[in-house]
Every structure is written in C-alpha cells, then in structure tokens.
Backbone as XML, in Angstrom:
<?xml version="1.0"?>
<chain id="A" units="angstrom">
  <residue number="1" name="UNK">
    <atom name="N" x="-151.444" y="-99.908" z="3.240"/>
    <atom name="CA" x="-151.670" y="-100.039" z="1.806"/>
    <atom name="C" x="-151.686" y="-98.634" z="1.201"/>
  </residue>
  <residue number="2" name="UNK">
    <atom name="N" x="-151.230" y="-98.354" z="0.084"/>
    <atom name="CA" x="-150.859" y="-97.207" z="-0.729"/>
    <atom name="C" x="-151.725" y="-97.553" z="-1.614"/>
  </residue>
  <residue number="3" name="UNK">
    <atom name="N" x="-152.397" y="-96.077" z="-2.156"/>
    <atom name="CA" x="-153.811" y="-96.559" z="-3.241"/>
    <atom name="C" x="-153.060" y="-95.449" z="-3.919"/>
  </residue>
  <residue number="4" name="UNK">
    <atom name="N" x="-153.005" y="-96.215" z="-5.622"/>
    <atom name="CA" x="-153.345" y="-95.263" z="-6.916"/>
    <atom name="C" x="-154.515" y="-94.129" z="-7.062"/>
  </residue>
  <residue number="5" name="UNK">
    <atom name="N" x="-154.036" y="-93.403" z="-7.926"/>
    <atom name="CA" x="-155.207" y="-92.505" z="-7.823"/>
    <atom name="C" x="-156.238" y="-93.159" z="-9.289"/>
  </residue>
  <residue number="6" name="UNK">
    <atom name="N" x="-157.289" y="-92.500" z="-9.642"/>
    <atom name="CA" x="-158.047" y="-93.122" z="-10.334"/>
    <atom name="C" x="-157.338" y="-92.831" z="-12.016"/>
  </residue>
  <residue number="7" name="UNK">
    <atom name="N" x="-156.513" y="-91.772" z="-12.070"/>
    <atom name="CA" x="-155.906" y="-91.514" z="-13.296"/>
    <atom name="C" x="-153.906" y="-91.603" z="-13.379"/>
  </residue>
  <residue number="8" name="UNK">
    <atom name="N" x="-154.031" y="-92.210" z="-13.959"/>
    <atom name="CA" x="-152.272" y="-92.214" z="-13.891"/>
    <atom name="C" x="-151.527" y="-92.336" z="-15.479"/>
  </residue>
  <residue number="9" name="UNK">
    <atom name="N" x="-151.234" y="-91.118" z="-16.021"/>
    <atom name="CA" x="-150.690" y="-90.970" z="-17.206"/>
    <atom name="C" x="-149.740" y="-89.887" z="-17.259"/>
  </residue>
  <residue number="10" name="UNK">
    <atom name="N" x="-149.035" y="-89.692" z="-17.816"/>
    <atom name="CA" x="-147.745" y="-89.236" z="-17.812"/>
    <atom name="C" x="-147.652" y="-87.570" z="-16.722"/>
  </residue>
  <residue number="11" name="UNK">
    <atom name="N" x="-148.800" y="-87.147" z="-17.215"/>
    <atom name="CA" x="-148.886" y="-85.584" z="-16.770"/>
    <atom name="C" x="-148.963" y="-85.739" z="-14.895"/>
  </residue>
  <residue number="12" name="UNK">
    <atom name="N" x="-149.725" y="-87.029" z="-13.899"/>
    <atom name="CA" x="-149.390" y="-87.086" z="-13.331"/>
    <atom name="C" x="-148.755" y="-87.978" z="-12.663"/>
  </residue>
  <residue number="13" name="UNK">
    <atom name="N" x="-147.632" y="-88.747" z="-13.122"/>
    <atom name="CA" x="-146.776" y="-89.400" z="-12.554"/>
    <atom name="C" x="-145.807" y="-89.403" z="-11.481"/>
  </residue>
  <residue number="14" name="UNK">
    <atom name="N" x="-144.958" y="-88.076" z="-11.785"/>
    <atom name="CA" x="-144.264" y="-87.523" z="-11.069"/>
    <atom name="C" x="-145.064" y="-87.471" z="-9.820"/>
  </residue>
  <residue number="15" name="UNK">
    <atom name="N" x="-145.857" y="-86.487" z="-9.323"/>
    <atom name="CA" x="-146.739" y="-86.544" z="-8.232"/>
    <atom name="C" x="-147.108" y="-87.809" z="-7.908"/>
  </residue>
  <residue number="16" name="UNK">
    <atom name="N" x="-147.916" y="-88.734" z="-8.327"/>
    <atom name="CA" x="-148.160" y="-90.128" z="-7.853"/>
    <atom name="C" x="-146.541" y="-90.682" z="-7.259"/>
  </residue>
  <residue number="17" name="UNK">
    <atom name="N" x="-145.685" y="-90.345" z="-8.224"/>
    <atom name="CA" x="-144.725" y="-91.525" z="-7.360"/>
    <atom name="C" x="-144.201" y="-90.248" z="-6.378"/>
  </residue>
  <residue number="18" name="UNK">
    <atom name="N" x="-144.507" y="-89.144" z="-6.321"/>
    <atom name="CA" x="-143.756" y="-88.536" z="-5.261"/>
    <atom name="C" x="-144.797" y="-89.057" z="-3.536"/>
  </residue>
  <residue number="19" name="UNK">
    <atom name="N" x="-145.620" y="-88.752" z="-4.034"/>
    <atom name="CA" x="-146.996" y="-89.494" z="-2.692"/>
    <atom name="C" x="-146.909" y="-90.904" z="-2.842"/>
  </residue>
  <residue number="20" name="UNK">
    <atom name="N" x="-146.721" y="-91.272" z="-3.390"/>
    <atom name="CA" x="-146.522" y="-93.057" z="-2.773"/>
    <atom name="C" x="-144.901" y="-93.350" z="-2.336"/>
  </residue>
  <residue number="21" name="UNK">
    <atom name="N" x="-143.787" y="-93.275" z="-2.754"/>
    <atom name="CA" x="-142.604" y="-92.698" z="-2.042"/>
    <atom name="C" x="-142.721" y="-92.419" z="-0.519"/>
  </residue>
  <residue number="22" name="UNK">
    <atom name="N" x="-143.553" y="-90.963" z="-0.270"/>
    <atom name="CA" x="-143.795" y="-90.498" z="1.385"/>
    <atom name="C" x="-144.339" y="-91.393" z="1.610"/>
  </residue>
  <residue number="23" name="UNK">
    <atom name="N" x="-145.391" y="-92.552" z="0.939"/>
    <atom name="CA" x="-146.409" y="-93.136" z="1.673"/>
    <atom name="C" x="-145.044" y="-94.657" z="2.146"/>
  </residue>
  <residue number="24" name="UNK">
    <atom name="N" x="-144.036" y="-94.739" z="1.380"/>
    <atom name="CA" x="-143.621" y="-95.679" z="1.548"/>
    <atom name="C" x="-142.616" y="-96.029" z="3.162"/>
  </residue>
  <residue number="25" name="UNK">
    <atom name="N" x="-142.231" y="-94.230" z="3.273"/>
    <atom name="CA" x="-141.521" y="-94.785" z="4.745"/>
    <atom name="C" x="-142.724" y="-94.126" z="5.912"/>
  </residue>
  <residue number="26" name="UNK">
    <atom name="N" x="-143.734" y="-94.501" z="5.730"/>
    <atom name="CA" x="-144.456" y="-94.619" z="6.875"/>
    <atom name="C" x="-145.387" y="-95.974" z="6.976"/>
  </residue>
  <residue number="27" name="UNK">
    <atom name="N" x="-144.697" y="-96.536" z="6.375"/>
    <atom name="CA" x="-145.048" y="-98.706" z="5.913"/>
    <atom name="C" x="-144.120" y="-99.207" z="7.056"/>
  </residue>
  <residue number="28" name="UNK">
    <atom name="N" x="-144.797" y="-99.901" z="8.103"/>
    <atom name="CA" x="-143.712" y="-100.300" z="9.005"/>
    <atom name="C" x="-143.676" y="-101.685" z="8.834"/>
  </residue>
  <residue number="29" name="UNK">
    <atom name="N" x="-144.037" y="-102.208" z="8.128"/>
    <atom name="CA" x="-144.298" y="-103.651" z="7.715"/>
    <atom name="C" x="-143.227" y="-104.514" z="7.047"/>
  </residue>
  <residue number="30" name="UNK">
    <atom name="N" x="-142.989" y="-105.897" z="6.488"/>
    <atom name="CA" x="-141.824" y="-105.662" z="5.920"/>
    <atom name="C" x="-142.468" y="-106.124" z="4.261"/>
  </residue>
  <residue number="31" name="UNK">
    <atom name="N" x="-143.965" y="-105.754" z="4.080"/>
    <atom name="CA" x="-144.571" y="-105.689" z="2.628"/>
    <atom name="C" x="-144.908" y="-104.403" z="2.608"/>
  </residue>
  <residue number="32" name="UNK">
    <atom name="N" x="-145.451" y="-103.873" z="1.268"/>
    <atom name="CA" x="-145.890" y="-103.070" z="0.637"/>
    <atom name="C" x="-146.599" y="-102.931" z="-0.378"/>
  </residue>
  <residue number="33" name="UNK">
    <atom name="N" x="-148.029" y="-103.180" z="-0.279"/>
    <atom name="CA" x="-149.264" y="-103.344" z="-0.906"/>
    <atom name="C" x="-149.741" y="-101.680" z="-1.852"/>
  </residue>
  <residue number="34" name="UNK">
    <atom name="N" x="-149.789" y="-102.044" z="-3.421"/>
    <atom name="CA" x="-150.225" y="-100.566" z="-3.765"/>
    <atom name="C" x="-151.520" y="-101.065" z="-4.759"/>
  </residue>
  <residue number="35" name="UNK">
    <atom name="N" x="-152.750" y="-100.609" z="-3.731"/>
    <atom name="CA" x="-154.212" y="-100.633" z="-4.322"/>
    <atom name="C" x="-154.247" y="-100.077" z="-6.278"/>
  </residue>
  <residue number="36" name="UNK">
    <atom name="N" x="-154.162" y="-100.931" z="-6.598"/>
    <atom name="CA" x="-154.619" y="-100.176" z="-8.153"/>
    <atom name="C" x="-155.896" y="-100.458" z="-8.728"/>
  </residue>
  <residue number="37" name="UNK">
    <atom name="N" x="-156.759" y="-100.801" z="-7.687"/>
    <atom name="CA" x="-158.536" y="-101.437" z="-7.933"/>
    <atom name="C" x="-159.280" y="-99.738" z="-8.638"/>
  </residue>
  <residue number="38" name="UNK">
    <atom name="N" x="-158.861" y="-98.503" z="-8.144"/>
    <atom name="CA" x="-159.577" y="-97.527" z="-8.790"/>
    <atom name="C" x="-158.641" y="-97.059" z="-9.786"/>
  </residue>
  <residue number="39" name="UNK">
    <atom name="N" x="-157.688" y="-97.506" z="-10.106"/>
    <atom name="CA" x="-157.175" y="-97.141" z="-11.563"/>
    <atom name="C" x="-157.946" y="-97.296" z="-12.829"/>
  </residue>
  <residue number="40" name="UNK">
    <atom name="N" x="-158.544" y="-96.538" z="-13.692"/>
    <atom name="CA" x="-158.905" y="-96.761" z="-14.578"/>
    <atom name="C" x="-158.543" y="-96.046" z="-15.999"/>
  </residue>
  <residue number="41" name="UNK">
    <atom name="N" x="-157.731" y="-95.086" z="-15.731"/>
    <atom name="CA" x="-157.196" y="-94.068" z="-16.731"/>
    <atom name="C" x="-156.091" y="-94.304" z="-16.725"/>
  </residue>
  <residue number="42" name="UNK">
    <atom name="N" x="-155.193" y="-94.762" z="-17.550"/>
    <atom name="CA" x="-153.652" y="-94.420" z="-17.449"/>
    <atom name="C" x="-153.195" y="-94.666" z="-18.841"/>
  </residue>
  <residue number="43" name="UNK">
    <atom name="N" x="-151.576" y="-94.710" z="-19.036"/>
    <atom name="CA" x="-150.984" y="-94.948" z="-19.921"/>
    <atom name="C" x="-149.544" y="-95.665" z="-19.737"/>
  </residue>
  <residue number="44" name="UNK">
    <atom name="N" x="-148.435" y="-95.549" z="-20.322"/>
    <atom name="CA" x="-147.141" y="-96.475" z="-19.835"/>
    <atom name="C" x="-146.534" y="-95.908" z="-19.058"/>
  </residue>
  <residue number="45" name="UNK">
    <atom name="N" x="-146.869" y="-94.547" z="-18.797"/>
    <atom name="CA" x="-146.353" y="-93.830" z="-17.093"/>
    <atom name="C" x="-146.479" y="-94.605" z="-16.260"/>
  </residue>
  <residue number="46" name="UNK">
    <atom name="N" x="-147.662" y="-95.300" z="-15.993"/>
    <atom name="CA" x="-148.198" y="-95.980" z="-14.888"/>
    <atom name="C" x="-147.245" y="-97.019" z="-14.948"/>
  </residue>
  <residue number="47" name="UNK">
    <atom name="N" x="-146.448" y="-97.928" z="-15.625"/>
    <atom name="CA" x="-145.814" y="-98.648" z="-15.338"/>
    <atom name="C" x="-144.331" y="-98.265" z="-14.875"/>
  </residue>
  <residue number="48" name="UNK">
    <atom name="N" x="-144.344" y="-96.710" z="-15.119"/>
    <atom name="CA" x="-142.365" y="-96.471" z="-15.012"/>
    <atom name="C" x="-142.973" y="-95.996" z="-13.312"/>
  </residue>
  <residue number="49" name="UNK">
    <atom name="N" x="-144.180" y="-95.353" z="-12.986"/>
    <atom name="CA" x="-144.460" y="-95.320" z="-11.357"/>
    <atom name="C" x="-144.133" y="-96.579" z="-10.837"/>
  </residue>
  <residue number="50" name="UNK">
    <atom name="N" x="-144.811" y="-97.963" z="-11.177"/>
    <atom name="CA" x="-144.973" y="-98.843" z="-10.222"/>
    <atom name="C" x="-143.484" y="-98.854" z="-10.584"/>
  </residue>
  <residue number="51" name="UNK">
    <atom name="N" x="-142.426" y="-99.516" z="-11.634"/>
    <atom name="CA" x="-141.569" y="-99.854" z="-11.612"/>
    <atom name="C" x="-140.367" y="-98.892" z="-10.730"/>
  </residue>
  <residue number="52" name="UNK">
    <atom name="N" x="-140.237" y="-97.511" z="-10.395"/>
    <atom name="CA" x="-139.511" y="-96.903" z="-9.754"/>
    <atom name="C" x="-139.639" y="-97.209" z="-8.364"/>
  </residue>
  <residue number="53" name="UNK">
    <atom name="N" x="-141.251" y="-97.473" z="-8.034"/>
    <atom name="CA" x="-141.745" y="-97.444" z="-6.781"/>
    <atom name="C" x="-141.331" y="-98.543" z="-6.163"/>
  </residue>
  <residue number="54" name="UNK">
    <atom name="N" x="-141.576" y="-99.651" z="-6.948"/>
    <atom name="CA" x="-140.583" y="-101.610" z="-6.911"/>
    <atom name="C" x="-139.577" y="-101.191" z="-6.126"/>
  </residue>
  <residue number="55" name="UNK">
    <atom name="N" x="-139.093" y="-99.899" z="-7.074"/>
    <atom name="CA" x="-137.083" y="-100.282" z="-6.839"/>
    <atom name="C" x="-136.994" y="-99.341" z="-5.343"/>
  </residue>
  <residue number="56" name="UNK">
    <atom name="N" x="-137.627" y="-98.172" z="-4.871"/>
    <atom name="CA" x="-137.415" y="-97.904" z="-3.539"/>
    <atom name="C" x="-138.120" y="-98.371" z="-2.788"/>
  </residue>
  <residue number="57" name="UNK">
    <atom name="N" x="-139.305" y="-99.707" z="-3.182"/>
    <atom name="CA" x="-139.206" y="-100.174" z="-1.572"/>
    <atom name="C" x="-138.235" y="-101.710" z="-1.388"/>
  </residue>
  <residue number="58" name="UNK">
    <atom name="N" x="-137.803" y="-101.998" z="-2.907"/>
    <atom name="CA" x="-136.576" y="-103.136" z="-2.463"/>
    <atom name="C" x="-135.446" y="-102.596" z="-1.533"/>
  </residue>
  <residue number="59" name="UNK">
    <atom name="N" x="-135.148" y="-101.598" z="-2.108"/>
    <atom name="CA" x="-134.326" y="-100.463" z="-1.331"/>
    <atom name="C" x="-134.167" y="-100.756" z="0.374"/>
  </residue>
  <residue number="60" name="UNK">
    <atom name="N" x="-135.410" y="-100.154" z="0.721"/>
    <atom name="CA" x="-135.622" y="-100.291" z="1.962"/>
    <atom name="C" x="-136.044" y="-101.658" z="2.180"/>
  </residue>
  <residue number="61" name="UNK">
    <atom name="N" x="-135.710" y="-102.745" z="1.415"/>
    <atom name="CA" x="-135.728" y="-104.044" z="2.315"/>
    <atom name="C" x="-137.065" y="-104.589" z="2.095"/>
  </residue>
  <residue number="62" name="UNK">
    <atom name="N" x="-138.113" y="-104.060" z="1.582"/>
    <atom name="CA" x="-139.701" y="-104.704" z="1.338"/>
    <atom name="C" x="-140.085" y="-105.160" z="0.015"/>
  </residue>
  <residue number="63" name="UNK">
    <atom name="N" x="-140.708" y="-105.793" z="0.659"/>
    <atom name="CA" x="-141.625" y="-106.590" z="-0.430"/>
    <atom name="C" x="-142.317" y="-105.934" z="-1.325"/>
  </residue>
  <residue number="64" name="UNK">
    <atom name="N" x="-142.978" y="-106.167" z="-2.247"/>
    <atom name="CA" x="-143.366" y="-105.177" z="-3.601"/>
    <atom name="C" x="-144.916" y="-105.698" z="-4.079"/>
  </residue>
  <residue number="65" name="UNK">
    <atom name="N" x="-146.011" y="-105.448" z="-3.855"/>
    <atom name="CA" x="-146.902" y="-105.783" z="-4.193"/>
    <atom name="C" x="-148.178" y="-105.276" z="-5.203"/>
  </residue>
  <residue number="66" name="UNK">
    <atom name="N" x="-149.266" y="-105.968" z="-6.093"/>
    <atom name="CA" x="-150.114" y="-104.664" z="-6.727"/>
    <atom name="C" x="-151.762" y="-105.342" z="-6.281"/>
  </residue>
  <residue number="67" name="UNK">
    <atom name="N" x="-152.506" y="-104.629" z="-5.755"/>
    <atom name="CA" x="-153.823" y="-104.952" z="-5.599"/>
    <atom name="C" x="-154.347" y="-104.575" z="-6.141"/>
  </residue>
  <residue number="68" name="UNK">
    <atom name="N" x="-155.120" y="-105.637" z="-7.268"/>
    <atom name="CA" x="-156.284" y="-105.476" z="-8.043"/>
    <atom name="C" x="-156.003" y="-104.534" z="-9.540"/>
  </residue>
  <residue number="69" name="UNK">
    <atom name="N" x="-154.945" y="-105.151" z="-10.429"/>
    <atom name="CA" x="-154.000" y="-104.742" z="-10.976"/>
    <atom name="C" x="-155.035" y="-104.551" z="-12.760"/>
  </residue>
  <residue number="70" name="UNK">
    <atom name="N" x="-155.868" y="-103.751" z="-12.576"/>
    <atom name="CA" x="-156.448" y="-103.688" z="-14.272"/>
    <atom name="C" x="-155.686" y="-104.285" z="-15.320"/>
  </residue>
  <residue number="71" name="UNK">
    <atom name="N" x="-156.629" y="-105.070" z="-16.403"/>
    <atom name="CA" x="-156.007" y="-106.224" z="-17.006"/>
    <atom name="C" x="-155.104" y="-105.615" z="-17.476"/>
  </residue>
  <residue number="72" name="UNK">
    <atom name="N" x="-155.661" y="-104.420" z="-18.664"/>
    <atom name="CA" x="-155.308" y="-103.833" z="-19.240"/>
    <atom name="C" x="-153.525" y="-103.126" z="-19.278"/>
  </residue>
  <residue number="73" name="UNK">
    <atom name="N" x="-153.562" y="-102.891" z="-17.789"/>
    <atom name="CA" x="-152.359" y="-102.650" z="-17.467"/>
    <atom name="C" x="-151.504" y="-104.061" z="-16.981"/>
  </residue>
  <residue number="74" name="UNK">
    <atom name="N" x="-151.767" y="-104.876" z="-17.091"/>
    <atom name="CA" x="-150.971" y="-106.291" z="-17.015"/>
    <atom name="C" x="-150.577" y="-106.860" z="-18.386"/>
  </residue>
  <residue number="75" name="UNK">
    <atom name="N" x="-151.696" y="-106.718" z="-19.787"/>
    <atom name="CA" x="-151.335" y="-106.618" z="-20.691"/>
    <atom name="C" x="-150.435" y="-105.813" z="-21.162"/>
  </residue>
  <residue number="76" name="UNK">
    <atom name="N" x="-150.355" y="-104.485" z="-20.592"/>
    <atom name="CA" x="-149.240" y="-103.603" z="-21.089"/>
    <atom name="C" x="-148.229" y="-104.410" z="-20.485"/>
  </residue>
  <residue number="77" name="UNK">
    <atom name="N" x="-147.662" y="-104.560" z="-19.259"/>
    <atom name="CA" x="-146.901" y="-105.123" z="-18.707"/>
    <atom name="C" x="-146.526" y="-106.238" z="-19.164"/>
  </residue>
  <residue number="78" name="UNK">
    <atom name="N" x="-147.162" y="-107.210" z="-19.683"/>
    <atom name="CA" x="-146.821" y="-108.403" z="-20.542"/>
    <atom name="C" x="-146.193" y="-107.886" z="-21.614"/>
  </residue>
  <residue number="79" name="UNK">
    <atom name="N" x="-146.619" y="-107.231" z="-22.618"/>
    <atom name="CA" x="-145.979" y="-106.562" z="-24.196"/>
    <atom name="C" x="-144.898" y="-106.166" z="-23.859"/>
  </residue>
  <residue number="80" name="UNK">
    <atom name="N" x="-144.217" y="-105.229" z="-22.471"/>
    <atom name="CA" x="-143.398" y="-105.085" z="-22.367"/>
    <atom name="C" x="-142.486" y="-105.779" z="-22.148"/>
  </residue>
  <residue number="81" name="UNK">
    <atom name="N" x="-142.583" y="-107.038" z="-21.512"/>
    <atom name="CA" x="-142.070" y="-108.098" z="-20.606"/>
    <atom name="C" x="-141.024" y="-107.472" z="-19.446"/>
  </residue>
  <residue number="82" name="UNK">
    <atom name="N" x="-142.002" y="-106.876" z="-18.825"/>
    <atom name="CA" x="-142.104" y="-106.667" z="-17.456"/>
    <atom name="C" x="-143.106" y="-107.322" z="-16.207"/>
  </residue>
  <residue number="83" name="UNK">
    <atom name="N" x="-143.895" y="-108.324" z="-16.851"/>
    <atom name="CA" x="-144.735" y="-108.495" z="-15.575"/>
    <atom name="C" x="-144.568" y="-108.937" z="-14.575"/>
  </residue>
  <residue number="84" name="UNK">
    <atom name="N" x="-143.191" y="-109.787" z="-15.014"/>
    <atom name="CA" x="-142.773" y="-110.725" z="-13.661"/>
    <atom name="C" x="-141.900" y="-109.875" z="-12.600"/>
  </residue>
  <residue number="85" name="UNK">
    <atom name="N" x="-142.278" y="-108.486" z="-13.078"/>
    <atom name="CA" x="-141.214" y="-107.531" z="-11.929"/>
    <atom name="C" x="-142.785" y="-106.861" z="-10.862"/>
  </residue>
  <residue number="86" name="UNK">
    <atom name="N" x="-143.593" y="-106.997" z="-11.655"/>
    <atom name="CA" x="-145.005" y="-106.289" z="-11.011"/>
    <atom name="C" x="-146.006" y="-107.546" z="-10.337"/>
  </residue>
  <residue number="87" name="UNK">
    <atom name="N" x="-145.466" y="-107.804" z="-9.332"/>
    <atom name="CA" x="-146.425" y="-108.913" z="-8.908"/>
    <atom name="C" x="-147.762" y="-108.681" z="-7.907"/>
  </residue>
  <residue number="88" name="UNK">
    <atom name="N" x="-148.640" y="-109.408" z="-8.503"/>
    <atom name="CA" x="-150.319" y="-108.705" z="-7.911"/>
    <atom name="C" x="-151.060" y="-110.086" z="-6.812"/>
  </residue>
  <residue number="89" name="UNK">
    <atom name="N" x="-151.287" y="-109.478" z="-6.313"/>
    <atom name="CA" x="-152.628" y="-110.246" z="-5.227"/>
    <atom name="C" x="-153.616" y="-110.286" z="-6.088"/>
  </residue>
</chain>
C-alpha cells in the first residue's frame, strides 16, 4: 500500500507522484492500494496525482485503488466528473 502524504496541493505534487510512481514498481501484486486516510490538505493537484498515478499503474497491468478517500476530495471528483475513474475501498 502507497500512503499520501498529509498535504497534497499543487506545490507538492510533482514529488508525491514522483514517490508513489517508485512506490509503484516495487508493488508485486496485481492491485495497487493508495492510503489517502491522512490526507487532509489539498487542492485539484491531488486529483491530476491520483489521476496520472491510475494511468501508470494501468500501464503496468494493475489495478487502481483509493483508501479512505476524504469526502471532500470525492466531491471534487464528482464536480469534475471524474469519480468513476478514482475508485475507493
């Protein structure tokens, strides 16, 4: 499982998806679970992370998952109509 950090807004995005990326080819599984239970700071960065992050682990063949997905950011995800690309446990 790959955990968010507790802040995710534009300034650090880049870094978040560069560390969850590395975190992704050392997933030997054929899912990929990304903890977002201590997210509590973010903005619509946080959705172009998960959404890039989606697309390289379809890439490599896995499954795409979000744990514990703050409403808040599911509401964003709804307004956008993106949610059905971000699917949560």
């Amino acid at each position: 499982m790959l955990v968010l950090p507790k802040e995710l807004t534009h300034s650090q995005a880049t870094a978040c998806l560069r560390m969850l990326v590395q975190g992704l080819r050392s997933q030997t599984g054929p899912q990929v679970v990304v903890d977002a239970t201590g997210l509590s700071r973010f903005d619509s960065a946080a959705l172009a992370v998960l959404l890039e992050f989606r697309r390289e682990s379809l890439a490599l063949g896995k499954r795409f998952s979000i744990l514990g997905m703050p409403a808040r950011l599911g509401d964003l995800a709804s307004l956008y109509g993106i949610i059905e690309l971000l699917p949560s446990e």
